[in-house]
DRENKE-178840 format. One record per residue (C-alpha): residue in three letters; x, y, z; residue number from 1. Coordinates in Angstrom, 3 decimals, padded with zeros to 6 digits. Layout:
BEGIN
 residuo        X        Y        Z num
     ALA        X        Y        Z NUM
...
END
This chain:
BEGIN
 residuo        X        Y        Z num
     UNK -012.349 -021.305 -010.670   1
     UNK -014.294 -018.791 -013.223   2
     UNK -012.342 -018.866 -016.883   3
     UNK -011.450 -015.091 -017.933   4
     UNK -012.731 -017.249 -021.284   5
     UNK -016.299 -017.489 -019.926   6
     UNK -018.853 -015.336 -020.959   7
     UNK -022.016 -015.459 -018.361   8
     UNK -022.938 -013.150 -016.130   9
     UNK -021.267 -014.663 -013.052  10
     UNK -017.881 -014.582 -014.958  11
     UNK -018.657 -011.238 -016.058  12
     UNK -019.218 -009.802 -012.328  13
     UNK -016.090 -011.937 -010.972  14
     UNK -013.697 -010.681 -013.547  15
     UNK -015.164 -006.857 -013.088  16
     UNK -015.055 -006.331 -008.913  17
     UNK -012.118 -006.016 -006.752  18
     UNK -011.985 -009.619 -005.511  19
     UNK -009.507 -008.546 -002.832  20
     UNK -012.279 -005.543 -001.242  21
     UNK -015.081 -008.294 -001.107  22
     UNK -012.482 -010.666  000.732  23
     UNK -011.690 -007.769  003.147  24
     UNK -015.377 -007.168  003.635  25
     UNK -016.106 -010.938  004.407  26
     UNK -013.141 -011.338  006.593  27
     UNK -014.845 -008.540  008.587  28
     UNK -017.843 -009.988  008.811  29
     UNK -016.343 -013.430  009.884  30
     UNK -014.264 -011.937  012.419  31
     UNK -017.809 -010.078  013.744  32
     UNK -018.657 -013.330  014.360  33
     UNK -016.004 -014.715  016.165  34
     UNK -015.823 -011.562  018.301  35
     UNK -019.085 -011.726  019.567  36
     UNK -018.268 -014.694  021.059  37
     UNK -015.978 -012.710  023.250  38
     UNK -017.509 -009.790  023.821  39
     UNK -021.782 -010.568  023.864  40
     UNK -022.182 -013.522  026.516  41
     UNK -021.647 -011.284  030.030  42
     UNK -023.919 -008.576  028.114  43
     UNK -026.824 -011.437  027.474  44
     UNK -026.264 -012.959  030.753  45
     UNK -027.117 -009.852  032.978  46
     UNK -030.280 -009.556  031.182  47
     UNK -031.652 -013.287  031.372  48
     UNK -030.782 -014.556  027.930  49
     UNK -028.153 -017.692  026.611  50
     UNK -024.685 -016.974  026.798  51
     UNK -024.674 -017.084  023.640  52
     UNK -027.865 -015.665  022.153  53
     UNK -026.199 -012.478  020.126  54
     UNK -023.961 -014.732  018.686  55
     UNK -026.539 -016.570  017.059  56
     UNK -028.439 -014.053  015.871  57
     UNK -025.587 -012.258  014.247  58
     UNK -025.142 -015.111  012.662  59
     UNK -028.924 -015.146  011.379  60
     UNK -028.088 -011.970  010.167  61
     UNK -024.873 -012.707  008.182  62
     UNK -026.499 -014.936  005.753  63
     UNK -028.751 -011.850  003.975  64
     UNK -026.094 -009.537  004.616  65
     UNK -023.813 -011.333  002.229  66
     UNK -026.961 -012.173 -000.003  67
     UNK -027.525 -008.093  000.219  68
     UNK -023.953 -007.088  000.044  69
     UNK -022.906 -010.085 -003.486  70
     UNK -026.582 -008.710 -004.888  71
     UNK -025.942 -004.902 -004.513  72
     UNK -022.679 -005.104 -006.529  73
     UNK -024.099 -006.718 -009.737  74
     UNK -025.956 -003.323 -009.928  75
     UNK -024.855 -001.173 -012.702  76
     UNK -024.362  002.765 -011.740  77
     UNK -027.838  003.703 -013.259  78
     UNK -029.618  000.990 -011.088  79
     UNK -027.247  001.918 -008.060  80
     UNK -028.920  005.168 -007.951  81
     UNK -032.286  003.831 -008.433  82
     UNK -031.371  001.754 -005.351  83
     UNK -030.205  004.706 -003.258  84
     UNK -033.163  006.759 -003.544  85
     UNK -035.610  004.304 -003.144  86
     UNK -033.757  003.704  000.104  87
     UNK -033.449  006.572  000.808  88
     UNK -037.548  007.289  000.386  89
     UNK -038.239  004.002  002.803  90
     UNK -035.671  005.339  005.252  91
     UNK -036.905  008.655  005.843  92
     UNK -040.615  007.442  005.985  93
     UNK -039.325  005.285  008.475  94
     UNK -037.359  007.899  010.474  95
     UNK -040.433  009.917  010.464  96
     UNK -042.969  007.296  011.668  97
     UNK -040.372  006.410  014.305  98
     UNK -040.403  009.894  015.791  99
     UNK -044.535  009.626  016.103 100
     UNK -044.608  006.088  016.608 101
     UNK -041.212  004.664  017.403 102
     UNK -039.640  002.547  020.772 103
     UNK -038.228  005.507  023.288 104
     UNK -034.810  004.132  024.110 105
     UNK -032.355  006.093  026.193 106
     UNK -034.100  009.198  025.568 107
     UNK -034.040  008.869  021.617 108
     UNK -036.740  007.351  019.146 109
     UNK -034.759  005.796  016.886 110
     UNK -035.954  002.152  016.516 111
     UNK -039.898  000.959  014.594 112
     UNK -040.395 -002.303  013.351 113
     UNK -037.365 -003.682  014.816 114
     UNK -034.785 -001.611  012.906 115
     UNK -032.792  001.440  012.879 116
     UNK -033.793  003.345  010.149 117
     UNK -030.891  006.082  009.917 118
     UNK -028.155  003.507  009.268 119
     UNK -030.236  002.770  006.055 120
     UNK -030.205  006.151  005.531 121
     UNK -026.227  006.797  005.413 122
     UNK -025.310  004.669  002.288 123
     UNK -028.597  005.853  000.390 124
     UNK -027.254  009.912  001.126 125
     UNK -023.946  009.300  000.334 126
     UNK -024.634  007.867 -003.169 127
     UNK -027.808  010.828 -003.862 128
     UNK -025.215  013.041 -002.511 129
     UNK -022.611  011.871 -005.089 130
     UNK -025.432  011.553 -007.727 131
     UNK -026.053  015.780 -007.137 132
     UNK -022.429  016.682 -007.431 133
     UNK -021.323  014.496 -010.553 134
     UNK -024.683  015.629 -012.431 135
     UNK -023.403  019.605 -011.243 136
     UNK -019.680  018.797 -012.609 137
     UNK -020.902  017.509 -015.623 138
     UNK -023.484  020.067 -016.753 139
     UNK -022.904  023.545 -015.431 140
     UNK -026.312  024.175 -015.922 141
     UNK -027.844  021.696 -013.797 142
     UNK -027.593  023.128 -010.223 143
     UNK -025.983  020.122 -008.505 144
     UNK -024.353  021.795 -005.914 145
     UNK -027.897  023.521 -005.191 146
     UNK -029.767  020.340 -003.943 147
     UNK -026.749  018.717 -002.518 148
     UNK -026.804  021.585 -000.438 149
     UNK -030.361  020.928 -000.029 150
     UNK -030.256  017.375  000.544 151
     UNK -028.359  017.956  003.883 152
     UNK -030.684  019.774  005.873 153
     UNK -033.443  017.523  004.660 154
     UNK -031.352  014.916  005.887 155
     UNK -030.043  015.702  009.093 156
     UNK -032.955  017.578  010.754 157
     UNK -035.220  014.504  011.242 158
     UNK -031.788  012.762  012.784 159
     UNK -031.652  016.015  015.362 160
     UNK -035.216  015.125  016.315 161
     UNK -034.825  011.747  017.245 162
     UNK -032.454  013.098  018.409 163
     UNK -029.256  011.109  016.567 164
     UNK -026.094  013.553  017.050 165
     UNK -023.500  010.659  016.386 166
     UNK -025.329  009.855  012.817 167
     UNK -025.553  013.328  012.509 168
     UNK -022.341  014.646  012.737 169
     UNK -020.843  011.244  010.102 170
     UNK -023.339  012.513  007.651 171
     UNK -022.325  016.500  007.817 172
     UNK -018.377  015.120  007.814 173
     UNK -019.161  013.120  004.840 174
     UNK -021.178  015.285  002.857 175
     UNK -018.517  018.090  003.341 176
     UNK -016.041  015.734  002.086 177
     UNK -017.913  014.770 -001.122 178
     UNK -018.125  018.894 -001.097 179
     UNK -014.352  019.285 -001.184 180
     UNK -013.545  016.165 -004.024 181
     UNK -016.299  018.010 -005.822 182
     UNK -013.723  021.009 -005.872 183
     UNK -015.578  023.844 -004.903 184
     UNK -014.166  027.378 -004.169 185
     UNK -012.237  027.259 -000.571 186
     UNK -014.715  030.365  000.454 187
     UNK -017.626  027.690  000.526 188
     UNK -015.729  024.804  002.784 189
     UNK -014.840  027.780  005.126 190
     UNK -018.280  028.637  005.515 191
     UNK -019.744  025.232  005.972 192
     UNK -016.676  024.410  008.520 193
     UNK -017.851  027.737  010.520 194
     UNK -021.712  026.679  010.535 195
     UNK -020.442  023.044  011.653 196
     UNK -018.311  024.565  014.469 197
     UNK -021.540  027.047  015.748 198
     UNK -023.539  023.577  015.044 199
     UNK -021.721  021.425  017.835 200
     UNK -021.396  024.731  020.066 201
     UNK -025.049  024.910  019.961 202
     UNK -025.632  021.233  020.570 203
     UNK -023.175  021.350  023.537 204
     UNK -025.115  024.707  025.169 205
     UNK -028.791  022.993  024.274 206
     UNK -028.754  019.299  024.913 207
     UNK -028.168  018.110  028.111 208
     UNK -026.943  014.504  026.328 209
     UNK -024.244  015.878  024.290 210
     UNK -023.218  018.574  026.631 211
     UNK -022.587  015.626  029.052 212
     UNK -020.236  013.208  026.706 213
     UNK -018.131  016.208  026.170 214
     UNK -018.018  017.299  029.838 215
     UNK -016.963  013.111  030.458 216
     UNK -014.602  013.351  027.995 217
     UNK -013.165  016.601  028.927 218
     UNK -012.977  016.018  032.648 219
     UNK -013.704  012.298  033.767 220
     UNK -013.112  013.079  037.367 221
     UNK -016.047  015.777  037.402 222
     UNK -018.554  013.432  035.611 223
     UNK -017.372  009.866  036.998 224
     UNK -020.491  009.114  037.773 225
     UNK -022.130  009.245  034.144 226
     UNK -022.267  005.986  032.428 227
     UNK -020.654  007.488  029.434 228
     UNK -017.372  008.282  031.497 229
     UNK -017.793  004.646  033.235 230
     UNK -017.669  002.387  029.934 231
     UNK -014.797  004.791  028.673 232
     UNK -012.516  004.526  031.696 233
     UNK -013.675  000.239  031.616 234
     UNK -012.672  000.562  027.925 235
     UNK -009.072  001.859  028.768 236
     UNK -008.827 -000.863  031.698 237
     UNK -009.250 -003.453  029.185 238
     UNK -006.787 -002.250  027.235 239
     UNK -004.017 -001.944  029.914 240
     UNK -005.485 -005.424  031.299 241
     UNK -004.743 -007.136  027.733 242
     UNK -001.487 -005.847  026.774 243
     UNK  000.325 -006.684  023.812 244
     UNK -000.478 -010.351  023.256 245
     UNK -004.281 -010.431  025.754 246
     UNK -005.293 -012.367  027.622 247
     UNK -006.457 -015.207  025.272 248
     UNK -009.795 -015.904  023.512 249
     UNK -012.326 -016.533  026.412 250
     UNK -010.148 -014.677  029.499 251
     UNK -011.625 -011.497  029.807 252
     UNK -012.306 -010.211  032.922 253
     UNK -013.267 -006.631  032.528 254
     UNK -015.642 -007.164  029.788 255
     UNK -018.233 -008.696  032.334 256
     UNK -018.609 -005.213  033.625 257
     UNK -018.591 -003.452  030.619 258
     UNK -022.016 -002.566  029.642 259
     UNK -022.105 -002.267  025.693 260
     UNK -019.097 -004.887  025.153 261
     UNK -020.889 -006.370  022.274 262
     UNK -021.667 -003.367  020.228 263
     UNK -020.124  000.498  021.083 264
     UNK -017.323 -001.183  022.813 265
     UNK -016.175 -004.315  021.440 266
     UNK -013.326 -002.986  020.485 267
     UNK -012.079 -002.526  024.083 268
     UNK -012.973 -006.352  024.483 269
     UNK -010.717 -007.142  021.475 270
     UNK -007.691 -005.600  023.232 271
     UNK -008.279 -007.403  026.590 272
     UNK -008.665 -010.969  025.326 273
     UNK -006.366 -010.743  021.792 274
     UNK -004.202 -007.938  022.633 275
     UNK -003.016 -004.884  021.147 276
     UNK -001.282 -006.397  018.353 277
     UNK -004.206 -007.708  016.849 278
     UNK -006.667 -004.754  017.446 279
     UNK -003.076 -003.030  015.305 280
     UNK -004.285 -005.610  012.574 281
     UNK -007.575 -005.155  012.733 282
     UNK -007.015 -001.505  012.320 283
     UNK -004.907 -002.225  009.460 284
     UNK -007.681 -004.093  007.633 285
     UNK -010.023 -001.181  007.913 286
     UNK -007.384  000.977  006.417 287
     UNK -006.631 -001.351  003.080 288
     UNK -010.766 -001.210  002.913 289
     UNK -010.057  002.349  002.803 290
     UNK -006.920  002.787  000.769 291
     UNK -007.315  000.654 -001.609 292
     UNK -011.007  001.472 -002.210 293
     UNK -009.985  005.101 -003.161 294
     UNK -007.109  004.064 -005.491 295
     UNK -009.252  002.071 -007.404 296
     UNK -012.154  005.155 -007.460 297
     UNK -009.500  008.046 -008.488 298
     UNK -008.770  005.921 -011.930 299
     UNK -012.448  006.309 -012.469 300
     UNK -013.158  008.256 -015.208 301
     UNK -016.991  007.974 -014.282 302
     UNK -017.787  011.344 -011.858 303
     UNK -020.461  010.048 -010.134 304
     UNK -018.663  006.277 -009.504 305
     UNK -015.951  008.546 -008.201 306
     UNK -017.833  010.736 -005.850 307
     UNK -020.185  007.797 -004.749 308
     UNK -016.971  005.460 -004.324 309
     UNK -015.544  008.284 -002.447 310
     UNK -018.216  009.045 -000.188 311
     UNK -018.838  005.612  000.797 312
     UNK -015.408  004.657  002.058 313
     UNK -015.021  008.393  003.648 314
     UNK -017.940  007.021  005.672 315
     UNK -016.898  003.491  006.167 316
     UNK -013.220  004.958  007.360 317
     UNK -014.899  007.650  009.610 318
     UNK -017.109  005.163  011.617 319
     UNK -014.593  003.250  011.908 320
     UNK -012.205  005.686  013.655 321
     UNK -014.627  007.542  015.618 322
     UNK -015.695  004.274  017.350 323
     UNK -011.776  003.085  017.686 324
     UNK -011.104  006.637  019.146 325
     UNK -014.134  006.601  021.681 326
     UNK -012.897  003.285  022.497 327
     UNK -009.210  004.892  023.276 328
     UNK -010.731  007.876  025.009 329
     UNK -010.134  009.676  021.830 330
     UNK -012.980  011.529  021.511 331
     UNK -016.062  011.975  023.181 332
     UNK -018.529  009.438  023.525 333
     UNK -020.904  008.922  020.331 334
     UNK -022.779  005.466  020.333 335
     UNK -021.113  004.415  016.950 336
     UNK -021.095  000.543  015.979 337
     UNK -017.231 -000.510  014.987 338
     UNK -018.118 -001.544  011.305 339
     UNK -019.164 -005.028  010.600 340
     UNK -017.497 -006.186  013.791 341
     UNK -019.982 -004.609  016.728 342
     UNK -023.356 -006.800  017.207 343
     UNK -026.783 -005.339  015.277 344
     UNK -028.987 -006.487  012.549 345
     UNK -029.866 -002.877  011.131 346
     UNK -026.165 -002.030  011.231 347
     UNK -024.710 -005.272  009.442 348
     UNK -027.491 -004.590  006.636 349
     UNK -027.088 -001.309  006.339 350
     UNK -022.929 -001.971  006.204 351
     UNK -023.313 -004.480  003.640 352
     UNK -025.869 -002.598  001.677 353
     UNK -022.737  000.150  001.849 354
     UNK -020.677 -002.493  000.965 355
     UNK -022.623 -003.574 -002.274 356
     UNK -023.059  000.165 -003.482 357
     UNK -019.109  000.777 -003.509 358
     UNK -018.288 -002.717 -005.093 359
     UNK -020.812 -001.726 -007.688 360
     UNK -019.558  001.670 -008.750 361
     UNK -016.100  000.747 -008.703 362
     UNK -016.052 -002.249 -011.181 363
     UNK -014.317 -002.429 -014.036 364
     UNK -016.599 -001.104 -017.530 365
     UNK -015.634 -000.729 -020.843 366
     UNK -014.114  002.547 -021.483 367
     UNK -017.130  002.743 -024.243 368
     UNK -019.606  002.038 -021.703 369
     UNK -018.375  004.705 -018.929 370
     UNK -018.538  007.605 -022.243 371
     UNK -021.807  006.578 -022.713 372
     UNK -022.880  006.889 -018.482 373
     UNK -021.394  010.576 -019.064 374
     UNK -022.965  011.899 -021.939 375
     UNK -026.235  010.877 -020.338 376
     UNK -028.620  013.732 -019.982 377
     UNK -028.818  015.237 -016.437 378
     UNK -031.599  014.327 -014.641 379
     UNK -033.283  011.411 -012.917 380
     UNK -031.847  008.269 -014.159 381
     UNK -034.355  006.156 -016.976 382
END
C-alpha cells in the first residue's frame, strides 16, 4: 500500500485520481474479457477460426490498453491537450487516407492499417472541443465558441464520407452538450437542435443505409428481410430466452445465430446466458462511471478540466446507451461497440485512451496550481 507520507511520483498520482473510476474502468475491461468468451466462439467458428481466437486477441489488446489508459492519466491538463490534438492530427490524416486508400467494408471505408481511425478521433474532439469553450469562457476576447463551432464541421464531414452516421451523430450529441455546459444563449441550442433534426431528415431521404435501419426499426415486418431487422429481433429472442437469472455461462443457444454477438450485440448475449439481472448490473456500472465522473468534474474549479471531464463521460454514457437501446430495439440500428465490453482493438484503445484523458483532468491539484492553469494566456498551450 502507497503511504499518503510518500513523496514520489507514483504516490503522488495514487493519492490524486479517483481510485474507485480506474477500478470501474478495469472491472469493465475484465468483464470484456470474460464476455467474449460467451459471445465470440459461434462468430469465429462460422468463419474458420479457433473457438476461441477473439478471446485471445482481446486479451493481446488489454495489456496496452491499461499501459495506455494508467499512462494517459499521469498527464497534466497542459500535456492532455497536447495529447488530444496530436491525436487528433494522426486521426484525421488517417480518416482521410482511409477514404482514398482504405479496406471497403459493408459499403463504408473506415478501416487502413488495421485500425479504425474515427474512434481515435472521439476522445481527441471532445477534449479540443472542451479546450475551445474553456479558452472562450475565460477570455471574452478569444472567440472560443467561433472554432468550436468550426471544429464540428471539420470533424464530422470526413465521417459522412466514409460514410460513419453512428460516429457521426455521438460526436454532434456530444459537442452540443459541451455547447449547453458552456452556457450559451437558448436561441443558439435551438438552432443547432433544428439543423440536427433537418440533418437526420436528410440522411434518412439520401442514404439508402440509414433510410433502411430506420424503416427496420420503424416497421420490422416490412423490412424482415434486412440483416439489420434480423440481429435486432435475434437480440430480443435472447433476451426473452435468458430471463431473469440466463441460462448460465456457456448455454446460449441463440447467440450461434446471431451474427455480430461479439461486438454490436454482445449485450443481447449477456442477457441470454447471465440473465437480466446482471445485464441490470452491468448497466449500473456504466452509470456510477457516469455519475460519479461528473460529481467529481462540477467541483472543478478548472473550466477546461470541467468541460473536457464533461464531454468525455457525456460520450462514454451515450455509447453506452445507444448500443444497450439498439440491443433492446430501442432505437434504430447504429453499429456502436458496448464500451470496453464488445470485441475490437481500435475501440478498446481508443476507450482507454478516453479513459486516461478523464482520469487526468479530474485529479486532484493544488488549489494554487489550478489559479495558475487559469490565468494562463489563451492560446495554444507552451
Amino acid at each position: 500500500m502507497i503511504s499518503r507520507a510518500e513523496r514520489s511520483q507514483l504516490a503522488r498520482w495514487w493519492w490524486t485520481v479517483d481510485q474507485w473510476q480506474i477500478g470501474a474502468f478495469l472491472v469493465l475491461m475484465a468483464l470484456g474479457l470474460i464476455l467474449s468468451m460467451a459471445g465470440s466462439p459461434p462468430v469465429a467458428e462460422r468463419i474458420g477460426l479457433p473457438p476461441f481466437h477473439f478471446v485471445h486477441r482481446q486479451a493481446m489488446y488489454l495489456v496496452p490498453a491499461i499501459i495506455i489508459m494508467l499512462g494517459v492519466s499521469t498527464l497534466d491538463p497542459r500535456q492532455v491537450r497536447r495529447a488530444s490534438l496530436v491525436t487528433y492530427a494522426g486521426a484525421m490524416l488517417a480518416i482521410l487516407l482511409a477514404l482514398k486508400f482504405g479496406h471497403e467494408i459493408k459499403g463504408a471505408r473506415r478501416w487502413i492499417f488495421g485500425i479504425q481511425p474515427s474512434e481515435f478521433l472521439k476522445p481527441a474532439f471532445v477534449v479540443l472541443a472542451a479546450w475551445a469553450f474553456s479558452e472562450g469562457a475565460k477570455q471574452k476576447k478569444m472567440p472560443g465558441t467561433t472554432i468550436a463551432i468550426l471544429l464540428l464541421p471539420l470533424t464530422v464531414i470526413p465521417l459522412l464520407l466514409q460514410p460513419d452516421f453512428g460516429q457521426t451523430m455521438l460526436i454532434s450529441l456530444v459537442w452540443a452538450a459541451l455547447f449547453l455546459v458552456a452556457g450559451v444563449h437558448i436561441l443558439w441550442i435551438v438552432g443547432i437542435g433544428g439543423l440536427g433534426a433537418i440533418g437526420v431528415l436528410l440522411a434518412y431521404k439520401l442514404s439508402p443505409h440509414v433510410h433502411q435501419r430506420i424503416i427496420s426499426f420503424l416497421d420490422p415486418q416490412a423490412a424482415h428481410l434486412g440483416t439489420n431487422a434480423f440481429q435486432v429481433e435475434t437480440a430480443l429472442d435472447s433476451f426473452y430466452s435468458g430471463g431473469w437469472l440466463g441460462r448460465g455461462p456457456g448455454g446460449g443457444v441463440i447467440k450461434r445465430i446471431l451474427p455480430d454477438s461479439h461486438t454490436d450485440f454482445i449485450f443481447a448475449v449477456t442477457g441470454e446466458e447471465f440473465g437480466i439481472l446482471f445485464c441490470i448490473a452491468l448497466m449500473a456500472l456504466f452509470a456510477f462511471v457516469v455519475l460519479r465522473g461528473l460529481r467529481r468534474a462540477s467541483r472543478d474549479e478548472d473550466p477546461f478540466c470541467r468541460f473536457a471531464a464533461t464531454g468525455l463521460l457525456v460520450q462514454f454514457g451515450l455509447q453506452s446507451c445507444i448500443n444497450m437501446a439498439v440491443n433492446l430495439d430501442l432505437m434504430p440500428a447504429k453499429g456502436m461497440t458496448l464500451p470496453f465490453i464488445s470485441y475490437g482493438g481500435s475501440s478498446l484503445m481508443a476507450l482507454a485512451l478516453g479513459a486516461g484523458f478523464l482520469i487526468a483532468v479530474t485529479r486532484k491539484r493544488p488549489r494554487s496550481e489550478v489559479l495558475l492553469e487559469t490565468e494562463v494566456p489563451a492560446g495554444l498551450p507552451a
